[in-house]
Each structure stands twice: as C-alpha cells, then as structure tokens.
N, C-alpha and C positions, 0 to 999 in steps of 0.2 A: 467513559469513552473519550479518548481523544480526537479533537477536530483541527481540522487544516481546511482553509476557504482558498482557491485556485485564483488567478487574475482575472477567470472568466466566469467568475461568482460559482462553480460545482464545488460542493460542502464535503468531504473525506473524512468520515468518523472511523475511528480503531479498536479493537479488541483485539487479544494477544492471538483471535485463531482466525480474525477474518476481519475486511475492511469494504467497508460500507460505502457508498457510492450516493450522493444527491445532485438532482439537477442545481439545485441554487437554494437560498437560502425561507421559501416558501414553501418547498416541496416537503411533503412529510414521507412522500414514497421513496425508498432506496431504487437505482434501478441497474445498481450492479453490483456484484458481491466478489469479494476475493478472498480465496479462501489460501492460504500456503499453498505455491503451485506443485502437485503431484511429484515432478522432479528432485524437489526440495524436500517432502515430508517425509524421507529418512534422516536428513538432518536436521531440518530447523526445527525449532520447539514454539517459537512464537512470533509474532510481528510486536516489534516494541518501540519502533516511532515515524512519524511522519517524516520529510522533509521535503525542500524543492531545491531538486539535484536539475541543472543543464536545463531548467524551466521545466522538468517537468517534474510533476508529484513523484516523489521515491519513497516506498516503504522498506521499513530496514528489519530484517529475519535475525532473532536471533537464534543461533549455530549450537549444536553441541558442537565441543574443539574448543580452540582458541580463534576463530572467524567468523566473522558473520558474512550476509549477502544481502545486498541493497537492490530492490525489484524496481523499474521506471516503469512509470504508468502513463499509457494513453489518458489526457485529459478532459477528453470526451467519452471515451466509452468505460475508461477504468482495466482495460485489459494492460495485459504484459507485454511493452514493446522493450524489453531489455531486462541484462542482469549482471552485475559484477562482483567479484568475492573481495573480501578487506578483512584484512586482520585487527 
C-alpha cells in the first residue's frame, strides 16, 4: 500500500481498488473508504497514485483508452469534491 500524510497529519493508504482513509498517524482505524466512484467503474480499472493537486489529496484512476481521471478528495472526510479527465 501506498501512503500519502496530508498537512493536517490524515494518513491516505492505496490499493489499485480502494483508498483507505486515517485520522492521523496513531490511528489504526480507517474511517473512510474509497472505492472507484460508481460513475467511473465502467472505465477506470484502478487507482494508481496519490498526489496533492490545488491542496488537496488527488487520486489518479487509471482509464481503459488513452486517459485517465484524477478524483479531489475532501481532506477531512475523504469524500469526492471533484473530478477531471487528462490524457
């Protein structure tokens, strides 16, 4: 699993089908899960990296095609405040 730590200490681990959510870096409990949002899971095949897009946590889908789509994550709760396509 990939991990990404936020500026407000919440811990983002990854696997290719879902992305893990931690309060900080004490917590052993996840307390959000993201899974490929429904929209998406005709095309995307996987989540394959973290980053921090415009401040906030962005996971990056990858696409069948030639595109992918980069999800922006609420950095509190881990939900989906945005989404845009890139080739």
């Amino acid at each position: 699993m990939k991990e990404l730590v936020t500026q407000t200490g919440m811990i983002i681990k990854y696997r290719k089908t879902e992305i893990v959510f931690f309060s900080d870096s004490q917590s052993a409990v996840p307390f959000s899960v993201l899974e490929i949002p429904a929209e998406f899971s005709s095309m995307a095949v996987a989540f394959y990296d973290l980053i921090v897009e415009h401040d906030h946590p962005t996971a990056l889908l990858g696409c069948q095609g030639n595109y992918d789509i980069a999800v922006q994550l609420d950095e509190k709760t881990g939900t989906m405040i945005g989404w845009h396509w890139f080739r």
